[in-house]
C-alpha positions as CSV (number, residue, x, y, z in Angstrom):
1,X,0.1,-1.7,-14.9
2,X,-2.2,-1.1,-12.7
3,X,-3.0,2.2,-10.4
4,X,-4.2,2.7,-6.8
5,X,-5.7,5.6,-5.6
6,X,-5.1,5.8,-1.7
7,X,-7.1,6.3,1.2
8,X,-5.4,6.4,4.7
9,X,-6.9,6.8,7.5
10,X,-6.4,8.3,11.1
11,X,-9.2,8.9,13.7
12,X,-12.0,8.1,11.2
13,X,-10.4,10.6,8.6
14,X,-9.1,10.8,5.4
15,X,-4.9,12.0,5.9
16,X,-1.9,12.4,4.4
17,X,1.3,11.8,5.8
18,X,4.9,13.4,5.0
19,X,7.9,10.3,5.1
20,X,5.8,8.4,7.5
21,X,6.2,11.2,10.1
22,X,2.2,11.2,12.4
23,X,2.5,14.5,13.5
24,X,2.7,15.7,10.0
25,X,-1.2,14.1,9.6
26,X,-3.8,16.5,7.8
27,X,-7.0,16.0,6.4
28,X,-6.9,15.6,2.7
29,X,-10.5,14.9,2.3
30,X,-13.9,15.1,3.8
31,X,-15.1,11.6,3.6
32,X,-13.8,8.6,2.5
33,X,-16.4,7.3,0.7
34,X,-17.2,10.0,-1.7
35,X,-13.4,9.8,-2.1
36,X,-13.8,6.4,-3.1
37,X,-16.6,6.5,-5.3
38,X,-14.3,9.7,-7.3
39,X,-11.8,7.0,-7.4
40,X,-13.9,4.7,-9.0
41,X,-15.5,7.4,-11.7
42,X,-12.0,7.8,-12.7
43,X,-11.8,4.2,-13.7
44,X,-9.8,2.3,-10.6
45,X,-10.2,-0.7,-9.8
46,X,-8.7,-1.5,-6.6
47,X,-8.2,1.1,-4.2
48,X,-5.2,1.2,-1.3
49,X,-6.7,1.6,2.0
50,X,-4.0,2.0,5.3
51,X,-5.3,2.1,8.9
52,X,-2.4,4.4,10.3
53,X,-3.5,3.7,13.8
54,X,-3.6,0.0,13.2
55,X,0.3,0.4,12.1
56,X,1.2,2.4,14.4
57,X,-0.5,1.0,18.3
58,X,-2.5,-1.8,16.4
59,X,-6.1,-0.2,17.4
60,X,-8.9,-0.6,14.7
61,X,-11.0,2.5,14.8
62,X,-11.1,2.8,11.6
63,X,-12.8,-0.5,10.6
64,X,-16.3,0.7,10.4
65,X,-14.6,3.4,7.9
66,X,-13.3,0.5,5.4
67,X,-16.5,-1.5,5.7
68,X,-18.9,1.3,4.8
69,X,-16.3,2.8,1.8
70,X,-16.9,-1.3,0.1
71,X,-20.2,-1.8,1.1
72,X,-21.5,1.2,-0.1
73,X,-19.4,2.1,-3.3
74,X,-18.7,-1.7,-4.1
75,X,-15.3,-1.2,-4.4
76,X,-12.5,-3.8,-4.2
77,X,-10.6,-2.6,-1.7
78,X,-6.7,-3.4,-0.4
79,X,-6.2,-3.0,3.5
80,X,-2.8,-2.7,5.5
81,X,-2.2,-1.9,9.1
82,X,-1.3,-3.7,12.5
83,X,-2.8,-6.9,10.7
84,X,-0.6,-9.7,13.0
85,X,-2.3,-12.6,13.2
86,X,-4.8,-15.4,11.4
87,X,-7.4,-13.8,13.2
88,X,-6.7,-10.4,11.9
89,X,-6.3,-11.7,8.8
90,X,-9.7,-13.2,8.9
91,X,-11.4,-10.3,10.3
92,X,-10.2,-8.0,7.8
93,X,-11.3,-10.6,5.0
94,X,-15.0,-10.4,6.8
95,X,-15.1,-6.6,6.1
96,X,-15.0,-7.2,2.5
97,X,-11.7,-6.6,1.9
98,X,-10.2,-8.3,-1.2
99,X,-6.3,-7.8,-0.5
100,X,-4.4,-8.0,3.0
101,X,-1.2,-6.0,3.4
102,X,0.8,-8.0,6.1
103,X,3.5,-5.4,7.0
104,X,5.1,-5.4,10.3
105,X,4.5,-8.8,11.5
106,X,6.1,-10.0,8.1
107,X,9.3,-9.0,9.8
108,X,8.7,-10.4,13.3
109,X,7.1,-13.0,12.4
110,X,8.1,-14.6,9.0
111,X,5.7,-17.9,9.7
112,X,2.8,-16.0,10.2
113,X,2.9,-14.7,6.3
114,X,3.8,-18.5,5.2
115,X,0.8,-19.8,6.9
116,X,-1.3,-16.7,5.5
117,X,-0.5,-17.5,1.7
118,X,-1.2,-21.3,2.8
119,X,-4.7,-20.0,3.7
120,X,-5.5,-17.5,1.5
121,X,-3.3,-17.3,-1.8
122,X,-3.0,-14.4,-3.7
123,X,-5.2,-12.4,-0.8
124,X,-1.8,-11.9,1.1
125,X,0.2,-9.2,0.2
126,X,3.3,-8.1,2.2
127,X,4.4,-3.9,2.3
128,X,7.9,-3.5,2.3
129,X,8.3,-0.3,4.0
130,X,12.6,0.9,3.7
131,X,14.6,4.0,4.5
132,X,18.6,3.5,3.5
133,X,18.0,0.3,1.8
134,X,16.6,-1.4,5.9
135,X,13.1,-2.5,6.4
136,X,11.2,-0.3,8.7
137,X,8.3,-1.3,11.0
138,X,6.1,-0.3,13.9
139,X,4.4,2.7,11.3
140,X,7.7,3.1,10.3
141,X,9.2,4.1,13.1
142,X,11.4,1.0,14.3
143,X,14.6,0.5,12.3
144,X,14.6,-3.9,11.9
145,X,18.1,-3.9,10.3
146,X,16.9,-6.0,7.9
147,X,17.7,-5.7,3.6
148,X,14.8,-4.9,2.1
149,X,15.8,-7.1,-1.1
150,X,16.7,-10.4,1.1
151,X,13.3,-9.6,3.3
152,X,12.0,-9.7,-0.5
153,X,13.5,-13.2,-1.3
154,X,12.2,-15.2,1.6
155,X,8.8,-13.9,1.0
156,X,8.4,-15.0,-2.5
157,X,10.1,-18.4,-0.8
158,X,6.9,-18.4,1.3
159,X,4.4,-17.4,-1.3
160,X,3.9,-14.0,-1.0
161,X,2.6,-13.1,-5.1
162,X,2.6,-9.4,-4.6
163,X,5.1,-7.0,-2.5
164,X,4.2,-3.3,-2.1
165,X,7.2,-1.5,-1.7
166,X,7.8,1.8,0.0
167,X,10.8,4.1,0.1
168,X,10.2,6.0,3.0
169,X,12.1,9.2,1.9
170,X,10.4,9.5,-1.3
171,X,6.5,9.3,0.8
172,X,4.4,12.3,0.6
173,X,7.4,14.1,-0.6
174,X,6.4,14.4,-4.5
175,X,9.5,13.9,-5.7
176,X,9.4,10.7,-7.8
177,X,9.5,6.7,-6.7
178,X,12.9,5.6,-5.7
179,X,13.4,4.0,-9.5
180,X,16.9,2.4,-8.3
181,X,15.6,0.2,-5.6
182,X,13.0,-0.8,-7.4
183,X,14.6,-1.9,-10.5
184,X,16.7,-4.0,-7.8
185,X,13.9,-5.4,-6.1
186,X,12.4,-6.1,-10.1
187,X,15.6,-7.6,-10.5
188,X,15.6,-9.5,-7.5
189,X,12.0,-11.2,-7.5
190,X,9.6,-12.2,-10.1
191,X,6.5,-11.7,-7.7
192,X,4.3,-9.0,-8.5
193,X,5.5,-5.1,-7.2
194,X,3.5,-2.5,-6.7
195,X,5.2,1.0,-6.0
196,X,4.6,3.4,-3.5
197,X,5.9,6.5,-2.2
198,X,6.5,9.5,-4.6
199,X,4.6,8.7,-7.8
200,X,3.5,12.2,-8.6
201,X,3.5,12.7,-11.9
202,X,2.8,10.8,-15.4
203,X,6.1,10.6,-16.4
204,X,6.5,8.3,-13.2
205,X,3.6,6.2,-14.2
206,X,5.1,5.7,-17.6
207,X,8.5,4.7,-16.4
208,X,7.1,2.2,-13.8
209,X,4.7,0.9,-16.3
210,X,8.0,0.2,-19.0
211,X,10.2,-1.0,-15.8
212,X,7.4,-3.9,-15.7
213,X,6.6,-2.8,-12.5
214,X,2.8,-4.3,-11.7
215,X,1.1,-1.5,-9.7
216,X,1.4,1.9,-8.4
217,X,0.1,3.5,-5.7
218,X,-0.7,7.5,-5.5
219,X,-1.0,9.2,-3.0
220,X,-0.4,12.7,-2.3
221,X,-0.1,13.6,-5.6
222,X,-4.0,13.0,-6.5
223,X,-5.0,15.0,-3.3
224,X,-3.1,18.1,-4.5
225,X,-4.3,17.8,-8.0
226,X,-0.5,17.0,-9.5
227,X,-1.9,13.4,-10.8
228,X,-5.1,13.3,-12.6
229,X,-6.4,9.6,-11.5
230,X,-8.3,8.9,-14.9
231,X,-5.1,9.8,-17.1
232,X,-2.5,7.8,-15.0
233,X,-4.8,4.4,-15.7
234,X,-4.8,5.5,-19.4
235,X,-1.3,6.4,-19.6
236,X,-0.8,2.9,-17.2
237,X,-2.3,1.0,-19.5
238,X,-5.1,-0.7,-17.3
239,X,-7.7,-2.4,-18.5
């Protein structure tokens, strides 16, 4: 299994988020790319980069952010938020980026991500952002209705290879991943997972890592010292 440190970003900064709520935002960290380059000491390998404001009004001010966190550390980087179209898609890919996270527009726009993994392959990913079992979108803030584990399903139909799901509950809350949903959704598809929300400790790592879950993403837990980067890839078993 593989782990992802993460680095969102609001207004240029490095925040933290509690259940997806933005007026909870505060500053975790000083700069992102000394962040990232702390990352990559500890032995990452790809790091989890959301633009919040892209989720939430799909502005980009954080762009410049993403470009000068690859460029100058040489990480390989992951990047969601208010990506919508082709040309989004391709903009992103021009910053360096080596993974898109279509989230929203997956859900409006199911084509879009078809013709995506047409382009681009195993570039696409989709986030599967839920709260009560229902897709979420919008930053989280727009209920779609949808099940998360059929929303699942027809994107491995259209050949999404890697879905990063999200309970929303569980986010910034330290509490532990949702395991039951996500043995469902490992059930359910044979495209890679990667978890996210609540991994806060090692004994989540391990248990994700023996659930044959692919990735897992922390968070919250790294910035308040609970998960120690360079022992969750040991104990993850990343190479």
């Amino acid at each position: 299994m593989r782990i992802l440190p993460a680095i969102d970003l609001h207004d240029q900064m490095c925040v933290r988020l509690v259940k997806g709520d933005y007026a909870t935002a505060h500053k975790v960290a000083e700069d992102a790319v000394e962040t990232a380059r702390s990352f990559l000491d500890a032995g990452a390998q790809l790091i989890h980069m959301v633009d919040l404001d892209g989720a939430k009004d799909g502005t980009h001010p954080n762009y410049p952010v993403v470009r000068r966190v690859i460029e100058e550390t040489g990480a390989a980087v992951e990047l969601g938020g208010g990506i919508r179209t082709m040309e989004d898609v391709a903009r992103v890919l021009e910053l360096g980026v080596q993974r898109v996270i279509i989230g929203s527009a997956a859900v409006k726009n199911p084509l879009f991500v078809r013709e995506a993994c047409e382009k681009y392959g195993d570039r696409i990913a989709v986030g599967i952002d839920a709260r009560g079992g229902t897709v979420r979108t919008e930053g989280w803030l727009k209920d779609s209705g949808t099940d998360y584990i059929a929303f699942a399903r027809q994107m491995e139909r259209y050949g999404v290879k890697t879905i990063i799901f999200t309970d929303i509950d569980k986010d910034g809350m330290l509490s532990g991943p949702n395991f039951d949903q996500l043995q469902a959704l490992r059930d359910a598809v044979s495209c890679g997972i990667v978890a996210s929300g609540g991994v806060s400790t090692l004994e989540d790592i391990v248990r994700l890592r023996d659930m044959g879950i692919e990735e897992a993403i922390a968070g919250k837990a790294v910035y308040t010292g609970q998960l120690d980067v360079r022992r969750a890839i040991e104990l993850a078993g990343e190479v």
